[in-house]
Structure formats: structure tokens, C-alpha cells
N, C-alpha and C positions, 0 to 999 in steps of 0.2 A: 887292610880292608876288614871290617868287622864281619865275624862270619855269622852271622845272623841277616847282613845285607844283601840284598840280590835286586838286580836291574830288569827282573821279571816286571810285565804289568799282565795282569790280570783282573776281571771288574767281577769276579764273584760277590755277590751280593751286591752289587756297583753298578748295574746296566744304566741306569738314569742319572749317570755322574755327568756333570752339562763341559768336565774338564777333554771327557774322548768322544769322539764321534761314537755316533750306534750304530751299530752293525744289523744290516739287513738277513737276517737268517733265513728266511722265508724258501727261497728254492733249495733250499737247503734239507726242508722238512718230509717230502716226499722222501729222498732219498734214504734219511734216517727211519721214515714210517717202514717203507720197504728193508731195508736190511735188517730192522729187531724182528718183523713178521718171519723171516727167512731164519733168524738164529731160533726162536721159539719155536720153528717147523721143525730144526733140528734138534733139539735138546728133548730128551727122554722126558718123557711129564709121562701120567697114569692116562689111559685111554681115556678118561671121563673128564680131564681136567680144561681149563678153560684159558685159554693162553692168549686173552686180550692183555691188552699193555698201556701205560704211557710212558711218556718221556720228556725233558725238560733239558736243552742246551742251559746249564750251570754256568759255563766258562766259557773265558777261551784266553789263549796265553798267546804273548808277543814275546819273546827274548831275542835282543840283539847281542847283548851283550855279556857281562861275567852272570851269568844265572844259574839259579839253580831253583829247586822248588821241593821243600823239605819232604820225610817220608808223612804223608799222610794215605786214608782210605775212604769211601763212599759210604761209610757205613749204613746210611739210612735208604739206598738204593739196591736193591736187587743186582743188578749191572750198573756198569761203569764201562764208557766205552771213548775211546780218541782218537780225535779224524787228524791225521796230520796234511793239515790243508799246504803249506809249507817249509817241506822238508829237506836239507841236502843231506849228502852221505856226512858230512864231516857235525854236523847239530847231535846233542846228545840223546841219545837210547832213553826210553823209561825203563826204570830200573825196578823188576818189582821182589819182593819178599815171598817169600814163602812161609805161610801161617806155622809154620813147625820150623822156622828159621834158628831156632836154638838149639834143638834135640839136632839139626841136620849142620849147624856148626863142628856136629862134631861125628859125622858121617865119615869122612873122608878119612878120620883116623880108627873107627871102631870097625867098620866095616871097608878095610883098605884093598884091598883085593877087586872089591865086587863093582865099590868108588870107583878105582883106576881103570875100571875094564868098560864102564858108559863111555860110551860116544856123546860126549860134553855138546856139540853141536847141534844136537837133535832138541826140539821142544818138548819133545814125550817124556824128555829124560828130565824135565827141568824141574819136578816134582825131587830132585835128591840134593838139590841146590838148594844153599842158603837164600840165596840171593839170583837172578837173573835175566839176561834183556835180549828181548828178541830184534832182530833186524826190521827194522823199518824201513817205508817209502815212500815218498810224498804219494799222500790219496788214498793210501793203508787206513782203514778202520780198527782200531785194538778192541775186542769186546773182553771184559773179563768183571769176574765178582766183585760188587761194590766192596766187600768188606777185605780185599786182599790191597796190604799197602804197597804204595808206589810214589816213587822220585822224581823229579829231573837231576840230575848229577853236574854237580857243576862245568858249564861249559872250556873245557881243557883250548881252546883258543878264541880269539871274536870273531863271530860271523860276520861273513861278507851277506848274508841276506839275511833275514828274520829267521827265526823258526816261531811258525808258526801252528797252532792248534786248536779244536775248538773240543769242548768235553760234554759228552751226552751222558745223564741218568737212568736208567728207565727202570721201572717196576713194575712186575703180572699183576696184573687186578682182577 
């Protein structure tokens, strides 16, 4: 297998390709409008600030089968967020990086003590990781910084259903 190959389909910048069907997003948008209004309630802004938004469905990913989907990031998006519409337990995690993924390469040997004593299982803690993936479930929303990169990892067996996802932008304006 060439490892540059992957049996992902995704129509980024492709939605009017006449080769896949198009996908109706439409009841879909309420839901998204509602949940970034809800993240933006919670995210510390200065009392004055102005936390309207938009947002743009980018993606969305089908893998059945050997896939994977290289380290990129959102760069030009304030948030990045992934609805996993369908998910089993056994479909691969996104894998994300930590912006200091170098300096914390080498964590675990300079600061070995303080390393060994986190509870690796905890999210809070995943600021000391090079690298790592939180547990998903089908209907989970991942929101996180456009600019922090993120994988799919190659899938370690072939699924018996799709994994499926769709990928939302959005930016304070």
C-alpha cells in the first residue's frame, strides 16, 4: 500500500462534485447555531466583547475502510469542531497534538517524577502530552482551536459500518 493512499472520501472544496450525492445539512444548522452560542456563553471573553459568530460545514468524512487522514489544522478558523454522526467504539479516535508537542516529547524524561505521578486518563491532564485522543461517541461534538492539529490514525481493522463525520468552522465576528 502506498502510504500517502487512504480510502477516505471527503468533498472539501468538492460539495458540487455531480460524482456523490449532496448532502442535505439543513436540520442540521439549528443545532450547530445552538451549540457555538452555548460554547461562546462559556468561554471567558472581556465583559464588553461581542460574541456573535458564524460557521460553515467544511466537510465531512466517510471511511470504510484502510483510512486515515494526515496531521493537518483550521488554521484560518477560530474553532474547529466534529460531530461524529456515525461512530462505533472500534472506528479510530482523532488524534490531536499539542502545540508544544516537542518541548513535551521530552517531558516525561526531564520532569520524570511529576510525568509518572498524572492520571494519564484525565483531559485536564492532556496539556503534558505530546500527543492525545479523547474518547468519542456517536452524536459527540468535538469543539476545539482551529489552529491545534489533528489526525485520523490509520484504521487498525475494516469497519463493518462507515465512520462517519461531518466538520464545522466557525469564527467570532
Amino acid at each position: 500500500m502506498n502510504p500517502a493512499s487512504s480510502y477516505l472520501h471527503h468533498p472539501l472544496n468538492d460539495f458540487d462534485n455531480k460524482e456523490f450525492t449532496k448532502v442535505d445539512f439543513s436540520t442540521l444548522m439549528p443545532l450547530y447555531n445552538s451549540f457555538f452560542k452555548t460554547c461562546l456563553e462559556d468561554t471567558p471573553f472581556q465583559a464588553s466583547a461581542d460574541k456573535r459568530f458564524e460557521f460553515e460545514i467544511v466537510n465531512y468524512t466517510v471511511c470504510d475502510k484502510e483510512h486515515f487522514m494526515r496531521k493537518h489544522n483550521h488554521i484560518t478558523s477560530d474553532f474547529s469542531c466534529i460531530h461524529y454522526i456515525n461512530f462505533e467504539p472500534y472506528h479510530s479516535h482523532t488524534l490531536f497534538y499539542n502545540p508544544g508537542e516537542y518541548l513535551l516529547l521530552h517531558m516525561k524524561d526531564i520532569r520524570k517524577k511529576f510525568y509518572n505521578n498524572l492520571d494519564h486518563t484525565k483531559v485536564s491532564n492532556s496539556g503534558y502530552h505530546q500527543m492525545f485522543q479523547l474518547e468519542t461517541k456517536e452524536d459527540d461534538i468535538m469543539l476545539f482551536p482551529g489552529y491545534l492539529h489533528h489526525e485520523i490514525p490509520l484504521a487498525k481493522q475494516i469497519y463493518k459500518k462507515p465512520r462517519i463525520t461531518i466538520v464545522i468552522n466557525m469564527n467570532v465576528i
